[in-house]
C-alpha positions in Angstrom: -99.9 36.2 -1.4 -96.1 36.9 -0.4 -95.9 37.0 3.5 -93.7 40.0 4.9 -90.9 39.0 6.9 -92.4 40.2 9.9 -95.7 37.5 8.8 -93.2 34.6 9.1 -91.4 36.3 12.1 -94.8 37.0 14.1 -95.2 32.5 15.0 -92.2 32.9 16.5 -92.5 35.9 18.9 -89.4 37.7 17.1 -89.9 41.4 16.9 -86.7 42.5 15.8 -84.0 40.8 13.4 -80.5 40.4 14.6 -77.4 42.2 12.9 -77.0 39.5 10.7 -80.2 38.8 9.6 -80.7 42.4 8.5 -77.1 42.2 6.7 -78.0 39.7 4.8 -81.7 40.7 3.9 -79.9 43.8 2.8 -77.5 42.2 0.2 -78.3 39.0 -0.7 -80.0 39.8 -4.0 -76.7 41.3 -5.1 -74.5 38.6 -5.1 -74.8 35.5 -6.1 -72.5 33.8 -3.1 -73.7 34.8 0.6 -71.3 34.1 3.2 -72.7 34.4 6.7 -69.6 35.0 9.2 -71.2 34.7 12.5 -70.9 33.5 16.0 -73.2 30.8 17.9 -76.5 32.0 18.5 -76.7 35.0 16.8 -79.3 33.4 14.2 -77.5 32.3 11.4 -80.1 29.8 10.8 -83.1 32.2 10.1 -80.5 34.4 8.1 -80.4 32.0 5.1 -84.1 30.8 5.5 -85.9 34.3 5.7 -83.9 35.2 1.9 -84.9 31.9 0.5 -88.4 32.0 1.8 -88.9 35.3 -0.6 -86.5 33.6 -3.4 -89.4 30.9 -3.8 -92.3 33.5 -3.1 -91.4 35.1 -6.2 -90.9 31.8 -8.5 -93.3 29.7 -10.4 -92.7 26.5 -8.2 -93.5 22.6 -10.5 -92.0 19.6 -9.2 -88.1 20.4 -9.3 -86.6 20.6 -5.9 -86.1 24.5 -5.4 -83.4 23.6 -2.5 -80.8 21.7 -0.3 -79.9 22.7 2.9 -76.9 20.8 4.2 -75.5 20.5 8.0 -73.1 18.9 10.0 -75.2 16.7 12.1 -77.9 15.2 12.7 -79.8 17.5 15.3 -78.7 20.8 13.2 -81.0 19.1 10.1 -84.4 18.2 12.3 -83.6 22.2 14.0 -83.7 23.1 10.8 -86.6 21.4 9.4 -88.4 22.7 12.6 -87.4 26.1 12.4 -88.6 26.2 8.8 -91.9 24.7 9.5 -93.1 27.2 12.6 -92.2 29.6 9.6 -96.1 28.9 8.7 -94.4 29.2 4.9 -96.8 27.2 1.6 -93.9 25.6 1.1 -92.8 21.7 2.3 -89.9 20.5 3.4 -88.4 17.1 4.4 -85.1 16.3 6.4 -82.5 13.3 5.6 -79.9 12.0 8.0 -78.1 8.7 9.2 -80.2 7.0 11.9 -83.5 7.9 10.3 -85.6 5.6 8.2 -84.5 4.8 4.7 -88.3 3.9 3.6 -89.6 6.8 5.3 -87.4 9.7 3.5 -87.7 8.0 0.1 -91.4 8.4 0.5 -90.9 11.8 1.8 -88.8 12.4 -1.1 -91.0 11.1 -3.5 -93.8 13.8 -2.6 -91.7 16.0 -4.2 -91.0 18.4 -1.1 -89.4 21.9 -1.7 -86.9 22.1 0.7 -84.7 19.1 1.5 -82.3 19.4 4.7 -79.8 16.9 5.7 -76.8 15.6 6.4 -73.8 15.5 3.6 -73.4 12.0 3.5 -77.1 10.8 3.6 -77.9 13.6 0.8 -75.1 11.9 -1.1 -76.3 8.5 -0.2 -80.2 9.4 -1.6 -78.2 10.8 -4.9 -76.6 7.8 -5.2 -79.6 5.7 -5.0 -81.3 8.1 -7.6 -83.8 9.1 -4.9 -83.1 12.5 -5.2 -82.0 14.5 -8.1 -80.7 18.5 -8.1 -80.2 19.2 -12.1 -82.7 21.8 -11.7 -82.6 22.8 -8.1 -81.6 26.7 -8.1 -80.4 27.6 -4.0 -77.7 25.9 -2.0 -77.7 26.5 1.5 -74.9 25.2 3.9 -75.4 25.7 8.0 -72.3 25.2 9.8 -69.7 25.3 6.8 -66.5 24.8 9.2 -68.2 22.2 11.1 -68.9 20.2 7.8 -65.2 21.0 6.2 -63.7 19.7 10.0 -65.9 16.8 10.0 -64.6 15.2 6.6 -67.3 16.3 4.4 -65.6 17.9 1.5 -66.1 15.1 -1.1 -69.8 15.1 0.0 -70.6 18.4 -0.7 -68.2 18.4 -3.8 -70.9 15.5 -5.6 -73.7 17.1 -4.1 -72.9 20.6 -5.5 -71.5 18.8 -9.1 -75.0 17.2 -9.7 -76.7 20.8 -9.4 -75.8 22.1 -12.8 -78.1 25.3 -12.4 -77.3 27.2 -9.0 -78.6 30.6 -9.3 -77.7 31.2 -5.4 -75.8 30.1 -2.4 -75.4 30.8 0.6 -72.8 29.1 3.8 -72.8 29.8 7.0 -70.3 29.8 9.4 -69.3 30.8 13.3 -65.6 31.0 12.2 -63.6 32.7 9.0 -62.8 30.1 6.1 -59.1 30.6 5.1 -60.0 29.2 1.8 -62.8 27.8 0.5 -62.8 24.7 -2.1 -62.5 25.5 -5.4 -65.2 23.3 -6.8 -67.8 25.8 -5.2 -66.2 28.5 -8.5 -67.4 31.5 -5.9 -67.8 34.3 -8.8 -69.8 37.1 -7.5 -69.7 36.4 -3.5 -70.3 38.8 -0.5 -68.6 38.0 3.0 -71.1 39.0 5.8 -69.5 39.3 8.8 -70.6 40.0 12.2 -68.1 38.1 13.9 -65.6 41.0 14.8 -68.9 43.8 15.1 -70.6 41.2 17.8 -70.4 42.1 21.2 -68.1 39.3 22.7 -70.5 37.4 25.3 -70.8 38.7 29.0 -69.0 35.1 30.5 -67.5 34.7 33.5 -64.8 32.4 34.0 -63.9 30.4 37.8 -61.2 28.0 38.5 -63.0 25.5 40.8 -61.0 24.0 43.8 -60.7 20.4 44.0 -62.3 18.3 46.8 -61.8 15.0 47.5 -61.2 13.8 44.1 -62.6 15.7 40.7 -66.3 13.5 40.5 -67.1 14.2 43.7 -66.5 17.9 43.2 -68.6 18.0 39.8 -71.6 16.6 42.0 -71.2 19.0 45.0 -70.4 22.0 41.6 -73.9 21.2 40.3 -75.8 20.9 43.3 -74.7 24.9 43.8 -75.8 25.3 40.4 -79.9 24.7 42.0 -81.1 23.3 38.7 -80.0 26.2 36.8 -79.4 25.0 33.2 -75.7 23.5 32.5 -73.7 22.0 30.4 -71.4 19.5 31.3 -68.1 18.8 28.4 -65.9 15.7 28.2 -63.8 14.9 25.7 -64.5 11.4 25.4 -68.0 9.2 25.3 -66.1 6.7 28.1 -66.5 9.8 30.4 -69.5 11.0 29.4 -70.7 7.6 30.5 -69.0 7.6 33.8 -70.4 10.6 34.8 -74.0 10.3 33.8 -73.7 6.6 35.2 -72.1 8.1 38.4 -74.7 11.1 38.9 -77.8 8.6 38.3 -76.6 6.3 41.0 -76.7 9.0 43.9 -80.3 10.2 42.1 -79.0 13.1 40.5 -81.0 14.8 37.2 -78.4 14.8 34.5 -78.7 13.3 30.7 -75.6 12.1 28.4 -75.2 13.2 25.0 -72.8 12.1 22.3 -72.1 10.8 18.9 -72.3 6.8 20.1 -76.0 7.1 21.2 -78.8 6.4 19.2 -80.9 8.9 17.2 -83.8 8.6 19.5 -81.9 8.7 22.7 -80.1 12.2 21.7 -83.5 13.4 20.8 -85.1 12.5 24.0 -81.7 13.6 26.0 -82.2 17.2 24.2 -85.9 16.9 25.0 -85.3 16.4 28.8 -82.8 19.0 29.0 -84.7 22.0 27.2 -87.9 21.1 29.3 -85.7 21.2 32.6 -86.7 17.7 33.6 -82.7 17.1 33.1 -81.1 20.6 34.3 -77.8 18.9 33.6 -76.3 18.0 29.9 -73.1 16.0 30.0 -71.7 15.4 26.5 -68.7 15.7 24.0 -67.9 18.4 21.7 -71.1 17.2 19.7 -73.2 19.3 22.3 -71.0 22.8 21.1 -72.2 23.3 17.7 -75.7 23.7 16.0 -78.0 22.8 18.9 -80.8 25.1 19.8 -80.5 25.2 23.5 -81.6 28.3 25.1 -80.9 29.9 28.1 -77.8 28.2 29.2 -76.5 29.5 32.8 -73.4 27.2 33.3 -70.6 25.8 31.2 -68.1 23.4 33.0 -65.3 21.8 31.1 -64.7 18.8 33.1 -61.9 18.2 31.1 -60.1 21.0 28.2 -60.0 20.3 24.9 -56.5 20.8 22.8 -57.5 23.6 20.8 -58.5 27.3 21.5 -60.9 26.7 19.2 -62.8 24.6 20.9 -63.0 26.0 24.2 -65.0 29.5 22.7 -67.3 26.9 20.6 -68.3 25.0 23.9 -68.3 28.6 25.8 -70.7 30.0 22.6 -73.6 27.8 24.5 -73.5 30.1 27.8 -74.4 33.8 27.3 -76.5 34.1 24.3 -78.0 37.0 22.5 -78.4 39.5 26.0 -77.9 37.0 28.5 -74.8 36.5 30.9 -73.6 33.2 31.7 -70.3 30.9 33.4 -67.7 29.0 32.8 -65.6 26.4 34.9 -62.5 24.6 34.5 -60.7 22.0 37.1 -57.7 23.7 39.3 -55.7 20.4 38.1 -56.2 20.5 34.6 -53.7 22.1 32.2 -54.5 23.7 28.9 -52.8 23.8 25.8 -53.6 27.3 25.2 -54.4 30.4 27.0 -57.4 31.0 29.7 -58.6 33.9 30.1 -58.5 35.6 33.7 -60.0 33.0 36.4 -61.9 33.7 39.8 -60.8 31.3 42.3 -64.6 29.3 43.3 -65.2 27.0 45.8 -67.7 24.1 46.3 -70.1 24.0 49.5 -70.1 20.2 50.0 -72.7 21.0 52.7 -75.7 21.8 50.6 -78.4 19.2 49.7 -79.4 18.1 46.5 -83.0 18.5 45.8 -85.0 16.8 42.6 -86.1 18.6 39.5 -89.8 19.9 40.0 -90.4 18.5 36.0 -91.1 14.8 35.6 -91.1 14.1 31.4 -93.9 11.9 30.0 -93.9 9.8 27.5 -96.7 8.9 25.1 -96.4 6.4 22.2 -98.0 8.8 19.7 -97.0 12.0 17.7 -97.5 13.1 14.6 -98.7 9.8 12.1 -101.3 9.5 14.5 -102.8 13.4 14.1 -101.5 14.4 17.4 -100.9 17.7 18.3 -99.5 19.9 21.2 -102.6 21.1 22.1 -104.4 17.9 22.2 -101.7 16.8 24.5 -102.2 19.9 26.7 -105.9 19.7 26.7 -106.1 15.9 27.5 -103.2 16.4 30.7 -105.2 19.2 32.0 -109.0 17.6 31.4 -107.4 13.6 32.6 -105.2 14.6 34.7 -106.7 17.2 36.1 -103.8 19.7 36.3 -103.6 23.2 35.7 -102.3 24.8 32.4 -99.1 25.9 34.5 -98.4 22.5 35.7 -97.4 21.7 32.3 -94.7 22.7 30.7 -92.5 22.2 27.0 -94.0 19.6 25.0 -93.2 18.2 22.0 -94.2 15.8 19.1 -92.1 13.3 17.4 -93.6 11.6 14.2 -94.7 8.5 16.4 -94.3 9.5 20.3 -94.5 12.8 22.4 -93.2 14.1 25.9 -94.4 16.3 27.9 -92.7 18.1 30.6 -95.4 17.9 34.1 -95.1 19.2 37.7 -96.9 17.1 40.2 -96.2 15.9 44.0 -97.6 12.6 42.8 -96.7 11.5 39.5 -98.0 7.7 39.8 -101.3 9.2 40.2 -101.1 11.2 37.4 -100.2 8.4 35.2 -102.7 5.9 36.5 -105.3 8.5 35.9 -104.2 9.5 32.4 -104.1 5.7 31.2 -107.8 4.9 31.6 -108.6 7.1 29.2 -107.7 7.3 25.0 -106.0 10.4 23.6 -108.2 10.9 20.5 -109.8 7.6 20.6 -106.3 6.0 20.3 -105.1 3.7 23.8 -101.7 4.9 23.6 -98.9 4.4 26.7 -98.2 6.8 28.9 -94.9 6.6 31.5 -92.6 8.5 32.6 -89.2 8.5 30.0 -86.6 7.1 30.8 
């Protein structure tokens, strides 16, 4: 039976579709391009998935791969493949991207999914290997056009979309307007959606912060003021993404680096950290503006500008989301290539004293492959442990390890307490993450 939209809505506690999502619900069986103009946060994501949950509702679905879904990174494809999932749909779905096992998505692939989401060049890469094959597959979907045109993609998507020789429907999103779109995508019969210019523009505040000392030792004295409230921290390079996380961890400080030179599983686990509040502070490049589901950000500080206007809204785009308000900081000292808009004059307090996050993550060396779930996590914390269901807080499961976000006065306790005992029959570890 074909669930209504407010069946697949109802998992995720959404009562009410954004402007865009009812736009393109509206139209989308009209045309047979569907470009979603739209800024950051405004749910672009479940704007393309909602249509192509009833598209395959209402086909006869054999082995053929019904869809690809590309995005620009890494992180975009497994929010994706998550968001898709809590969806509660009949319908499976498998994510490719670099730094993920080879073995493991051909098998994946081999199950013949419904959905595959990934990355442009690892799609290409399984196309190449004859892994994966789109002659039949019907409905393009492409999160984060721009971002995939900046990054160099083009000749990607232009074999990817060659090898699908019968598209019956498209659909590319994007937080900023295309000037021109490639010609190899033939649009025919397209509708432009866009909500950028009808969007409220984001209730942001904007402070010039007054150098003490030297600009480090302001940053440290900036987020201690902050009390743990959620912030991003942007660089634009890894070295100083580096240098600061290095610099904050010495003097004890809560804060997790982010950028494209990490590892797979250390990005996931920094993301982790920092939406369960175990790691209030994210300090990271450009890679943290764009296609992240982070909610509920209070405070953007641009330790250092970028060069383009561009830029500076994208990294801004993670503060004030939907209805909330939100901040943003720049250096006295720095100089921008483009125009600020109005700036409050804010001063540090280097008096105040730094106090830890109340959330400690745990980590437990099984997820998914070993037919673990959320709530057996919860249920074994709570039973072992013998904490309260309010002492625990976000968790999540990774195919082959979990964390889970604790509050506790004594955390070795906890975990010697929790390690004499198996989480469903399985001796698994259990430490604090690092």
């Amino acid at each position: 039976m074909q669930k209504t939209i407010q069946d697949l809505l109802s998992p995720l506690g959404i009562t009410e579709l954004t402007p865009i999502q009812n736009d393109v619900l509206n139209n989308y069986r009209d045309y047979d391009e569907v470009v979603l103009y739209s800024p950051t946060g405004s749910g672009k994501t479940l704007a393309f998935l909602l249509p192509l949950v009833e598209l395959l509702s209402e086909r006869i679905i054999e082995n053929d791969l019904q869809a690809i879904i590309l995005s620009p990174t890494r992180e975009l494809a497994i929010q994706i493949e998550a968001v898709f999932k809590s969806l509660k749909t009949d319908f499976s779905i498998t994510a490719c991207y670099g730094g993920h096992s080879v073995k493991t998505e051909v098998n994946n692939l081999a199950a013949n999914p419904n959905i595959v989401v990934g990355t442009p060049g690892r799609i290409a890469d399984h196309l190449n290997r004859r892994n994966l094959f789109l002659r039949n597959t019907p409905f393009l979907l492409v999160d984060e056009f721009d971002k995939c045109l900046e990054l160099g993609f083009h000749e990607e998507i232009e074999h990817i979309y060659g090898q699908m020789r019968n598209v019956e429907k498209s659909f590319y999103g994007s937080a900023t307007r295309i000037d021109k779109f490639p010609p190899f995508l033939s649009l025919k019969n397209s509708v432009y959606l866009d909500q950028i210019i009808e969007e409220k523009q984001p209730d942001i505040r904007f402070f010039e912060v007054n150098t003490i000392h030297n600009k480090l030792k302001t940053l440290v004295h900036l987020i201690t003021q902050f009390n743990h409230e959620s912030t991003i921290v942007f660089c634009n390079f890894r070295e100083d993404v580096d240098v600061i996380a290095e610099y904050f961890s010495d003097r004890g400080m809560a804060i997790t680096p982010y950028h494209g030179g990490m590892e797979q599983d250390e990005r996931e686990r920094a993301l982790i950290k920092f939406r369960n509040h175990s790691c209030p502070v994210l300090v990271c490049t450009d890679l943290g503006s764009r296609g992240l589901d982070i909610p509920e950000v209070k405070h953007i500080v641009h330790y250092q500008l970028p060069d383009k206007l561009d830029a500076f809204i994208h990294r801004n785009g993670r503060t004030a989301r939907m209805t909330a308000d939100g901040n943003a900081y720049v250096f006295h000292e720095d100089y921008p290539k483009f125009e600020l808009p109005k700036l409050k004059n804010f001063s540090v307090d280097p008096r105040l004293e730094y106090f830890q996050s109340k959330w400690t993550t745990l980590y437990f060396s099984g997820g998914k492959k070993n037919k673990i779930n959320k709530i057996d996590l919860l249920g074994f914390i709570c039973q072992k442990g013998n904490l309260q269901k309010e002492a625990v807080g976000v968790i999540a499961v990774l195919d082959y390890n979990s964390y889970v976000a604790v509050k506790t006065d004594n955390i070795e306790a906890l975990l010697s307490e929790l390690n004499k005992h198996k989480v469903k029959g399985q001796r698994l570890k259990i430490a604090v993450s690092n």
